[in-house]
C-alpha atoms as an extended CHARMM CRD file, in Angstrom:
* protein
*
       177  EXT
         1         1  UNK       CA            -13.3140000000       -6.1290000000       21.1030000000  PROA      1               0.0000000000
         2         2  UNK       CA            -14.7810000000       -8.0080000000       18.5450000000  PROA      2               0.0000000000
         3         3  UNK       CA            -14.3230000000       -4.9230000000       15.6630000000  PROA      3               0.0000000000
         4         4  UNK       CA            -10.7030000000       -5.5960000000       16.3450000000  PROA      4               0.0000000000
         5         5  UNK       CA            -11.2980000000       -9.6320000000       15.4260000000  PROA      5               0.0000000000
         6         6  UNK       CA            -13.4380000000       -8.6430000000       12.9220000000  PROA      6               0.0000000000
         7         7  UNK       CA            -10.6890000000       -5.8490000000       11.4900000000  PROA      7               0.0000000000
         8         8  UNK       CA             -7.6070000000       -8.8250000000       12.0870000000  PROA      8               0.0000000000
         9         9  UNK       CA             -9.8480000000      -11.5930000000        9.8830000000  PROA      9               0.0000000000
        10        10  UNK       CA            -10.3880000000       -8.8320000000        7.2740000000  PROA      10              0.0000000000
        11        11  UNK       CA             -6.3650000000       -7.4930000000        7.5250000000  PROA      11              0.0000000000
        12        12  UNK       CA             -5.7120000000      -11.5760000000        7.0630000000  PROA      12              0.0000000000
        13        13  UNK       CA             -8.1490000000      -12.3500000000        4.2760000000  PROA      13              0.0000000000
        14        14  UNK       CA             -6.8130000000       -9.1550000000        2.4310000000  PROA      14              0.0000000000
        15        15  UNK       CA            -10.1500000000       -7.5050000000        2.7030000000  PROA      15              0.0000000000
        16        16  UNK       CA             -8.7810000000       -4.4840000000        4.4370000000  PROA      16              0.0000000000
        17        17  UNK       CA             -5.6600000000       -2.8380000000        4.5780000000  PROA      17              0.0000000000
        18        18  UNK       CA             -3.6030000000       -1.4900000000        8.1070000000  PROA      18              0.0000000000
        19        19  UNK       CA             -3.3430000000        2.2800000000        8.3740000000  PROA      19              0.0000000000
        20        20  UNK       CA             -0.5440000000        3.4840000000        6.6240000000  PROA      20              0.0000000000
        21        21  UNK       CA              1.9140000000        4.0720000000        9.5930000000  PROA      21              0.0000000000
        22        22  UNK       CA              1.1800000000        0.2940000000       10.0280000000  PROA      22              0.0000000000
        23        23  UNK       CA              3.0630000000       -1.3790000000        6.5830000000  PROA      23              0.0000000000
        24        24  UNK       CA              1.8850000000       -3.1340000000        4.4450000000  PROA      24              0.0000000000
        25        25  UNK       CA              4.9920000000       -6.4820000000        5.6470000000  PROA      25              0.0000000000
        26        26  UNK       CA              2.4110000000       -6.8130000000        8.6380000000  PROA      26              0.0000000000
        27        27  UNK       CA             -0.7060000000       -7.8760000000        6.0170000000  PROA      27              0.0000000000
        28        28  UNK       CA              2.1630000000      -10.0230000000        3.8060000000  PROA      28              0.0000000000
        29        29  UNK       CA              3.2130000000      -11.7130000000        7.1100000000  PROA      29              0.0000000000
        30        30  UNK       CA             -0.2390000000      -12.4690000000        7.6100000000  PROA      30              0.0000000000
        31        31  UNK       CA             -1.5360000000      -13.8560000000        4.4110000000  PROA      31              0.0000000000
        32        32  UNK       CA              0.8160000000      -16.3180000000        4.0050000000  PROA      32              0.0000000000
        33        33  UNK       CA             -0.8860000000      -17.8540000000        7.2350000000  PROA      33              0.0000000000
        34        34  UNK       CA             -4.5090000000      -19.5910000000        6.2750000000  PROA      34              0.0000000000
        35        35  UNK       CA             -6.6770000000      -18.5010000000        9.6060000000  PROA      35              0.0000000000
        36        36  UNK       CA             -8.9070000000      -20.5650000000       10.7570000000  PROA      36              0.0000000000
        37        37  UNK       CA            -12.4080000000      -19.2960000000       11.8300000000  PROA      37              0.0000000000
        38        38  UNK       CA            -14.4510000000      -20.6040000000       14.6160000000  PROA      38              0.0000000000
        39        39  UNK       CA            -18.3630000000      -19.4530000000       13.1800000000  PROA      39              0.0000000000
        40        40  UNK       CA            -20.2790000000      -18.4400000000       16.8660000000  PROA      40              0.0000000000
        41        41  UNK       CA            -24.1000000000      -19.5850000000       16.3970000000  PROA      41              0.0000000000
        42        42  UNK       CA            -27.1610000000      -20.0070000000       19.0970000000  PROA      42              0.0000000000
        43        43  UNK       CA            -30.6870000000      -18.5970000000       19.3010000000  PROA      43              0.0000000000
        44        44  UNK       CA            -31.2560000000      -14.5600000000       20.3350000000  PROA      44              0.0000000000
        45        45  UNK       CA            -30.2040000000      -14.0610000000       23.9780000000  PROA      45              0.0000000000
        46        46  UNK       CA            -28.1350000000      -17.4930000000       23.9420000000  PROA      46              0.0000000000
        47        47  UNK       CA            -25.2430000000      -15.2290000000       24.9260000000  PROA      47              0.0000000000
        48        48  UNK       CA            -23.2870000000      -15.1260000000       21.7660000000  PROA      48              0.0000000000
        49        49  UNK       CA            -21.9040000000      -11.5820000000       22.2470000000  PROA      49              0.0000000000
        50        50  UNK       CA            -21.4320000000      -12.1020000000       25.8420000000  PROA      50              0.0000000000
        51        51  UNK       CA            -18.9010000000      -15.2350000000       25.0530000000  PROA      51              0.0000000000
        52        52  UNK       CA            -17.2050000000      -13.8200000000       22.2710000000  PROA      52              0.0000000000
        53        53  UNK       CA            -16.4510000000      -10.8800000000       24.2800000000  PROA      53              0.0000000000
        54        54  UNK       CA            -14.6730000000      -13.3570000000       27.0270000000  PROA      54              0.0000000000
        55        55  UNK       CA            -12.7570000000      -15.3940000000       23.8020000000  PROA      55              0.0000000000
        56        56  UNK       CA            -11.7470000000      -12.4150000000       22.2660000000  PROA      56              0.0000000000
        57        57  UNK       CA            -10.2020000000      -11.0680000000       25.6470000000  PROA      57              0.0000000000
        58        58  UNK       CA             -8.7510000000      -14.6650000000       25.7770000000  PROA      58              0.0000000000
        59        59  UNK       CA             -7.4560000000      -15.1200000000       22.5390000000  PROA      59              0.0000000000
        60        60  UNK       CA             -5.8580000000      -11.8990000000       22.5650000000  PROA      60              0.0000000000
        61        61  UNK       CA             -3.7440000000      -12.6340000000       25.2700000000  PROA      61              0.0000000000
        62        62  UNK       CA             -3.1310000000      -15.8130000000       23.8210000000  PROA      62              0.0000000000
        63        63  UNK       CA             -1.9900000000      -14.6450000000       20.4860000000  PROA      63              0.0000000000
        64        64  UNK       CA              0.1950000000      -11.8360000000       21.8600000000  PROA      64              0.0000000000
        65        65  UNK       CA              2.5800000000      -14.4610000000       22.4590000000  PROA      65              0.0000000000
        66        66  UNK       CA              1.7450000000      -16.3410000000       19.3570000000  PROA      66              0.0000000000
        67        67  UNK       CA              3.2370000000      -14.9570000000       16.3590000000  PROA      67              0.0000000000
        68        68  UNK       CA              0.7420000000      -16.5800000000       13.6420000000  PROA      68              0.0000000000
        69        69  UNK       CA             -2.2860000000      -14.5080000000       14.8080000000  PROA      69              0.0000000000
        70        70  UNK       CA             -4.5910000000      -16.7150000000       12.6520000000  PROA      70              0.0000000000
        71        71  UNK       CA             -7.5660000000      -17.4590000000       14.7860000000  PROA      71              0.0000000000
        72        72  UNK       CA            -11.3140000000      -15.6100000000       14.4650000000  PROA      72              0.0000000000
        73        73  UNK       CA            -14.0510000000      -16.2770000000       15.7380000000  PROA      73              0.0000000000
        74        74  UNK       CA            -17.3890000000      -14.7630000000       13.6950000000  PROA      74              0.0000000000
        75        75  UNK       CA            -19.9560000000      -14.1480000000       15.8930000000  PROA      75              0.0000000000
        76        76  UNK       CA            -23.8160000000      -14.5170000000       14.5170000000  PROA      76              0.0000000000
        77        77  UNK       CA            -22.5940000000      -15.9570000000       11.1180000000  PROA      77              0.0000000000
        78        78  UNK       CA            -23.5880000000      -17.9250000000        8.7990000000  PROA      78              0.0000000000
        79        79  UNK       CA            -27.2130000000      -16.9440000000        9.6090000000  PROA      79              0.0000000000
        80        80  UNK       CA            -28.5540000000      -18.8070000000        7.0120000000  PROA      80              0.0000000000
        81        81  UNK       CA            -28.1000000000      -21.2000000000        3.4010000000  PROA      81              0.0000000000
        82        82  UNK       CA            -27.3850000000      -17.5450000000        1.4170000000  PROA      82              0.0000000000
        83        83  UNK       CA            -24.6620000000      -16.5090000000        4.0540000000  PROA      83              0.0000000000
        84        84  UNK       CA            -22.8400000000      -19.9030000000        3.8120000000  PROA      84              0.0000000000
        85        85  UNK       CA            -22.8440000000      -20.1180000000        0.1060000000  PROA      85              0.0000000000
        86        86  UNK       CA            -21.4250000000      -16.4970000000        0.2630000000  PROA      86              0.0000000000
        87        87  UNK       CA            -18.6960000000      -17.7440000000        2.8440000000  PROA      87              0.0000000000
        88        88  UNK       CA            -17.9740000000      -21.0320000000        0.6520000000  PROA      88              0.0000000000
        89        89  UNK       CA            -17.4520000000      -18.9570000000       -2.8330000000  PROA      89              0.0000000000
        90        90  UNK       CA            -15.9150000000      -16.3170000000       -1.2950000000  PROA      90              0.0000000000
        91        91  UNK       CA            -13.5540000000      -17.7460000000        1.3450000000  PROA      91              0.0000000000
        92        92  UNK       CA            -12.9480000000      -21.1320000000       -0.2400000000  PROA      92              0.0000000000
        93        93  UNK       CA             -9.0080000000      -21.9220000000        0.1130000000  PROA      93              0.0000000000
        94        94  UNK       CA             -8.4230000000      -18.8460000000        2.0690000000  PROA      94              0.0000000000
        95        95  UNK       CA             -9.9240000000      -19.8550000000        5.4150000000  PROA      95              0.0000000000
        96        96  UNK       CA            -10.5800000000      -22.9570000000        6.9210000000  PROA      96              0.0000000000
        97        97  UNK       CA            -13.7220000000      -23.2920000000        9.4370000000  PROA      97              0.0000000000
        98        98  UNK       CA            -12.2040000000      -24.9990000000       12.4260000000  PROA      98              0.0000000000
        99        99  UNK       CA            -15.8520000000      -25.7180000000       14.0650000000  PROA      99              0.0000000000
       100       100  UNK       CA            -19.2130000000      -23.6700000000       15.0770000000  PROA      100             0.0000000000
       101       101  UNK       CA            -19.4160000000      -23.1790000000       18.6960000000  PROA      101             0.0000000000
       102       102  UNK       CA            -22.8220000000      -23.6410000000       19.2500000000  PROA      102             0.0000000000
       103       103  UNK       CA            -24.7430000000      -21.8260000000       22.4120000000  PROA      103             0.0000000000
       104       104  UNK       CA            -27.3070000000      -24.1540000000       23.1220000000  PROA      104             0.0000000000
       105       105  UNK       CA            -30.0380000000      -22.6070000000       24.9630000000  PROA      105             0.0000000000
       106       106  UNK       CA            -33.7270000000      -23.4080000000       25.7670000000  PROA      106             0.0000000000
       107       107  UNK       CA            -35.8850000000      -20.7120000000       24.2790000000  PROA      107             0.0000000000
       108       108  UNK       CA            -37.7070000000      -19.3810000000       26.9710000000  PROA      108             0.0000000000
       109       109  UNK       CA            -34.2880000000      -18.8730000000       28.6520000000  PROA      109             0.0000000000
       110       110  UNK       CA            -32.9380000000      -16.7980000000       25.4610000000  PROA      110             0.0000000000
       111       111  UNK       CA            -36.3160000000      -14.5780000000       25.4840000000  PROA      111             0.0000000000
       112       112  UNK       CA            -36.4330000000      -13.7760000000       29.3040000000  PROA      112             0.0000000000
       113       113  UNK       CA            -32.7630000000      -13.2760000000       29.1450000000  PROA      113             0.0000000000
       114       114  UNK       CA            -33.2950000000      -10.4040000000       26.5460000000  PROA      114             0.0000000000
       115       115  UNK       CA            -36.1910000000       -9.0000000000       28.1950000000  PROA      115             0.0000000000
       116       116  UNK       CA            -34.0890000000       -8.7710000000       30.8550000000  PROA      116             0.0000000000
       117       117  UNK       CA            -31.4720000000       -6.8920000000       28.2100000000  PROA      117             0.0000000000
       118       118  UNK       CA            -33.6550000000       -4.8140000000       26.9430000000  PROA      118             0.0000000000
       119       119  UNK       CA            -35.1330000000       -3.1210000000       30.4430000000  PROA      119             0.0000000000
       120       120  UNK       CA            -31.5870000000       -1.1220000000       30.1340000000  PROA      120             0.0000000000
       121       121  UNK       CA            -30.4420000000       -1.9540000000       26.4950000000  PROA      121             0.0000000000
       122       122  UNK       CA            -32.6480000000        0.0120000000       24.6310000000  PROA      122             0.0000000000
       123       123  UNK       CA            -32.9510000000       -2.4110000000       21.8990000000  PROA      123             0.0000000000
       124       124  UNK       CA            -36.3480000000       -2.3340000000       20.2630000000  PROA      124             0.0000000000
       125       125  UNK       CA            -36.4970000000       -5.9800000000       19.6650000000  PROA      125             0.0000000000
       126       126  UNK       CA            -35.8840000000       -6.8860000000       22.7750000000  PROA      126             0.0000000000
       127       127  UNK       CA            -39.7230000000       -7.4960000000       23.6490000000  PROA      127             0.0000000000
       128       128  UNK       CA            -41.6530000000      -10.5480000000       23.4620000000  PROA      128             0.0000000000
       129       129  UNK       CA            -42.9990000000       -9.8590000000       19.9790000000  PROA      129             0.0000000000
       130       130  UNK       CA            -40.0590000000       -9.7170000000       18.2930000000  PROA      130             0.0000000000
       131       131  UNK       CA            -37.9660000000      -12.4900000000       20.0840000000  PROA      131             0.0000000000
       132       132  UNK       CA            -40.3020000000      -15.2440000000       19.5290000000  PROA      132             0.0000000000
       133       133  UNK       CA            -40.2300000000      -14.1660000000       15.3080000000  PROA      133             0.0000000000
       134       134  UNK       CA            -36.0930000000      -13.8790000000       15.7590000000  PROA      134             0.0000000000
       135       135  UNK       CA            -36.4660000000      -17.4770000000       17.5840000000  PROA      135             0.0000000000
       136       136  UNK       CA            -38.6840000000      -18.7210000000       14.6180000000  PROA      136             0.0000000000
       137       137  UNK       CA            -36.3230000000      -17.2980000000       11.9780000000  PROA      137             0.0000000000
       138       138  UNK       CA            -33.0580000000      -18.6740000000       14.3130000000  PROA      138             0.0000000000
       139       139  UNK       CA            -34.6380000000      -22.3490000000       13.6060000000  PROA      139             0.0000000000
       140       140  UNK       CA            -35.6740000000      -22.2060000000       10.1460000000  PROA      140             0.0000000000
       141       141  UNK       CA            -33.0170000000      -20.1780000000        9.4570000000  PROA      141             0.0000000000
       142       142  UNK       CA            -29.9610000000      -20.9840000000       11.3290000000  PROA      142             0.0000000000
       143       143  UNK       CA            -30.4600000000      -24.1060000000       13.1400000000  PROA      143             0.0000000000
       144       144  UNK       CA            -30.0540000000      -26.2280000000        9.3020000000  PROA      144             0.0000000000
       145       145  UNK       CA            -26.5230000000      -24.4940000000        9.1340000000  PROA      145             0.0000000000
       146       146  UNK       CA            -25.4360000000      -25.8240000000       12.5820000000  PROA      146             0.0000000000
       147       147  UNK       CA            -27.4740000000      -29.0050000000       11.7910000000  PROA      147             0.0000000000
       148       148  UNK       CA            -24.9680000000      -29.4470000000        8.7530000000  PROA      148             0.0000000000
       149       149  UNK       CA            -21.6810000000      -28.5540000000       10.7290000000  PROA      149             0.0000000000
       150       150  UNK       CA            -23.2190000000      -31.1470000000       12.8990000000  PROA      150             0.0000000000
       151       151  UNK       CA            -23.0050000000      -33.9290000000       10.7100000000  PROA      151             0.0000000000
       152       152  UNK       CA            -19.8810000000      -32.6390000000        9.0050000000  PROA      152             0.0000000000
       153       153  UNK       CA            -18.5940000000      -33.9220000000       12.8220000000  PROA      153             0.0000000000
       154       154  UNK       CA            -17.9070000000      -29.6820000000       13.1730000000  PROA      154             0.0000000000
       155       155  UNK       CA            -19.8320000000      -28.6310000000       16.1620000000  PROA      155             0.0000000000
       156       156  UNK       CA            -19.1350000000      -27.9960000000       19.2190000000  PROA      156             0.0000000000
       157       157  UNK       CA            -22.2310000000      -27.9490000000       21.9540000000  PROA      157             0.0000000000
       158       158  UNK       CA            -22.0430000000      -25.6700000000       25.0330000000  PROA      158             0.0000000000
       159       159  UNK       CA            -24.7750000000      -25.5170000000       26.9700000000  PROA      159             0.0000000000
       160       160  UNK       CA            -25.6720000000      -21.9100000000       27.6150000000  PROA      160             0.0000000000
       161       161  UNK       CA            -28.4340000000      -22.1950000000       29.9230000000  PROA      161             0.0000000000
       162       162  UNK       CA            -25.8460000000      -21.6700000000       32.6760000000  PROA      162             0.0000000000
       163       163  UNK       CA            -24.7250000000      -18.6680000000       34.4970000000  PROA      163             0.0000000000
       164       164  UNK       CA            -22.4230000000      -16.3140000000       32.1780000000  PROA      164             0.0000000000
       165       165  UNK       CA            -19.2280000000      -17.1130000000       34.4690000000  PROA      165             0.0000000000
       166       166  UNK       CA            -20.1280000000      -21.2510000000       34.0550000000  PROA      166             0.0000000000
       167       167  UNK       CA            -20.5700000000      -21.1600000000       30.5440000000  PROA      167             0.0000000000
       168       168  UNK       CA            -17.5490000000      -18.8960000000       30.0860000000  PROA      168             0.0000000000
       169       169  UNK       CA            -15.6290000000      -21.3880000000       31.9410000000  PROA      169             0.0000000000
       170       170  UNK       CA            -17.0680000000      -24.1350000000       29.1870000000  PROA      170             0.0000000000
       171       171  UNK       CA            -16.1030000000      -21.8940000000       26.2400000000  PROA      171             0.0000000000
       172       172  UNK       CA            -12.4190000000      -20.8080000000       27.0780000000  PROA      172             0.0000000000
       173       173  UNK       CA            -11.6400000000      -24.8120000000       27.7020000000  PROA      173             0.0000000000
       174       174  UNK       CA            -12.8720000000      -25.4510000000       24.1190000000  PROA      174             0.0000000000
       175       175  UNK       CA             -9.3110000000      -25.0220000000       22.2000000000  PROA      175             0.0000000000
       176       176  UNK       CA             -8.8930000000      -23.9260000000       18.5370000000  PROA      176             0.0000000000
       177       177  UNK       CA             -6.6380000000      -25.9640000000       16.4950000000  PROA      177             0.0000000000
């Protein structure tokens, strides 16, 4: 699911073009929309992928009777200051960042939730180890960037130390505008 939001941002930004039996009026439809992009940040195991998942399924029902098709969400990004002065050169006029929908989660929660991943995952960072290094590099790293969105008045706080169905409920009511 989220290859497919990842492919439609790309088809909009004019990053990637539709297979041929597509057209090419689909990506000039698109282009003269500006999307907007909802960035998707929170520790490791804060359920990110989970939510996105849940949006995506959302949106897509949503925007299948929207013709404009010009909302993303970006899931895990900016990660840190190099990734948003990447996003601001690049994407600067060609996307506006509606907010960051931030899963806010203790950290104990995120690293027994991805033990708990990684007994059938497979991941190799799902251990102890690893997780509290990702959580250390998560709040040096990526905490600032929410911390800016924050007091740009562009953040929007879920609190994802809730079941997955509560803090599903919480995300779908958050609207994109």
């Amino acid at each position: 699911m989220l290859s497919r939001c990842r492919h439609r941002l790309l088809l909009v930004l004019g990053l990637s073009f539709p297979p041929p039996s597509r057209g090419l009026p689909l990506l000039c439809n698109r282009r003269l929309m500006k999307p907007l992009v909802v960035f998707v940040l929170g520790g490791p195991g804060a359920g990110k992928g989970t939510q996105c998942a849940r949006i995506v399924e959302e949106m897509d029902q949503t925007m299948a009777a929207n013709a404009q098709k010009n909302k993303f969400l970006i899931d895990g990004f900016p990660r840190n200051q190099d990734n948003l002065q990447g996003w601001n050169k690049t994407m600067d006029g060609k996307a506006d960042v509606s907010f960051v929908l931030f899963f806010d989660c203790n950290n104990e929660i995120c690293i027994e939730r991805c033990l708990e991943r990684g007994k059938s995952s497979g991941r190799s960072d799902d251990n102890r180890e690893s997780l509290e290094k990702r959580i250390q590099t998560y709040l040096q790293s990526t905490k600032p960037i929410i911390d800016l969105y924050e007091e740009m008045g562009k953040v929007k706080k879920i609190d994802a130390s809730k079941s997955v169905d509560e803090v599903s409920v919480l995300s779908l009511q958050i609207k994109v505008k």
